[in-house]
N, C-alpha and C positions, 0 to 999 in steps of 0.2 A: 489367513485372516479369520475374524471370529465373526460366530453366525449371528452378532450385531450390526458388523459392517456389510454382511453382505445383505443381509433385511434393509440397512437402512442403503446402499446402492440398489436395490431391486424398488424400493419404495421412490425412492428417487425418478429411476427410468418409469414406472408405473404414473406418475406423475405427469409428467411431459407426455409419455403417449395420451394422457385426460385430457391435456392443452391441445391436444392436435398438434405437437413436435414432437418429430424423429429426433431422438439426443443422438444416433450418429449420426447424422448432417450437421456435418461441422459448420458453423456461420462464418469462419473465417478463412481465407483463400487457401486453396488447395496447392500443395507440395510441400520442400523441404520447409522456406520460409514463412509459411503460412503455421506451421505446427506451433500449440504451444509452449513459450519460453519462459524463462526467467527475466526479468527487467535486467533487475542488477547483473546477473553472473553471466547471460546470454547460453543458457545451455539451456536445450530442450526438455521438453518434460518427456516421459516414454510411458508403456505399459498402461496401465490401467488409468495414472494422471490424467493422460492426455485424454481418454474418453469423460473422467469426472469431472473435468474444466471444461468437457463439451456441454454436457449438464446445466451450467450456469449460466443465467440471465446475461450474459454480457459477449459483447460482439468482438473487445479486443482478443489478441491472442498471446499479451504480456503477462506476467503474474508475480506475486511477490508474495512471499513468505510472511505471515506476523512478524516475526524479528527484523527482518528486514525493510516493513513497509513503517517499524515503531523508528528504526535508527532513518530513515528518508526524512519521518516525520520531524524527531529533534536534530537532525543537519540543519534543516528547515529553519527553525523556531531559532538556533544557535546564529545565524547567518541573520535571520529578521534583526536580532537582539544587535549587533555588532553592527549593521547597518541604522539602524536608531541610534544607538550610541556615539556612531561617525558623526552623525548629520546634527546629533543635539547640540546644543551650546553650552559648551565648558565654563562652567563661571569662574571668575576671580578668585582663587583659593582664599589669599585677604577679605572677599567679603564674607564669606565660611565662618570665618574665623570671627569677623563683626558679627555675624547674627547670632553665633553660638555664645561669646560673650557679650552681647546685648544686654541681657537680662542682671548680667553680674554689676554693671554701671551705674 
């Protein structure tokens, strides 16, 4: 690792002991399934992860990668849009065709 990652994990832990938290006390439940994982893939995090996601304001113990949490996002948005589109109302291809030659009459 280069002596920016390690400034900025020492800066990190330095932090948290100012808060009054031990970043190893983990907040989330102790043993195998308590460790942290990946959402998507379900495989644990190991090594030095699993202490940097101790670090973090947050009590789950799932996690997702940016590429992975951008493709969840547009599943998302893909699935809204096809769900809107179910539900709207199809119009009369004939009347399409009135409005667009409307103007020509």
């Amino acid at each position: 690792m280069s002596e920016k990652v390690y400034a900025r994990i020492t800066e990190q832990i330095i932090e948290k002991l100012e808060q009054g938290t031990v970043p190893w006390r983990k907040p989330w439940k102790s043993g195998p399934e308590g460790l942290p994982m990946n959402l998507v893939s379900r495989k644990r995090y190991r090594g030095i992860n699993v202490f940097l996601l101790a670090l973090q304001p947050f009590n789950s113990n799932y996690w997702l990668s940016y590429k992975q949490a951008t493709l969840q996002r547009i599943e998302r948005e893909i699935e809204e849009a096809i769900d809107f589109a179910e539900k709207s109302p199809h119009p009369d291809p004939s009347e399409i065709m009135e409005d667009i030659y409307a103007p020509l009459n």
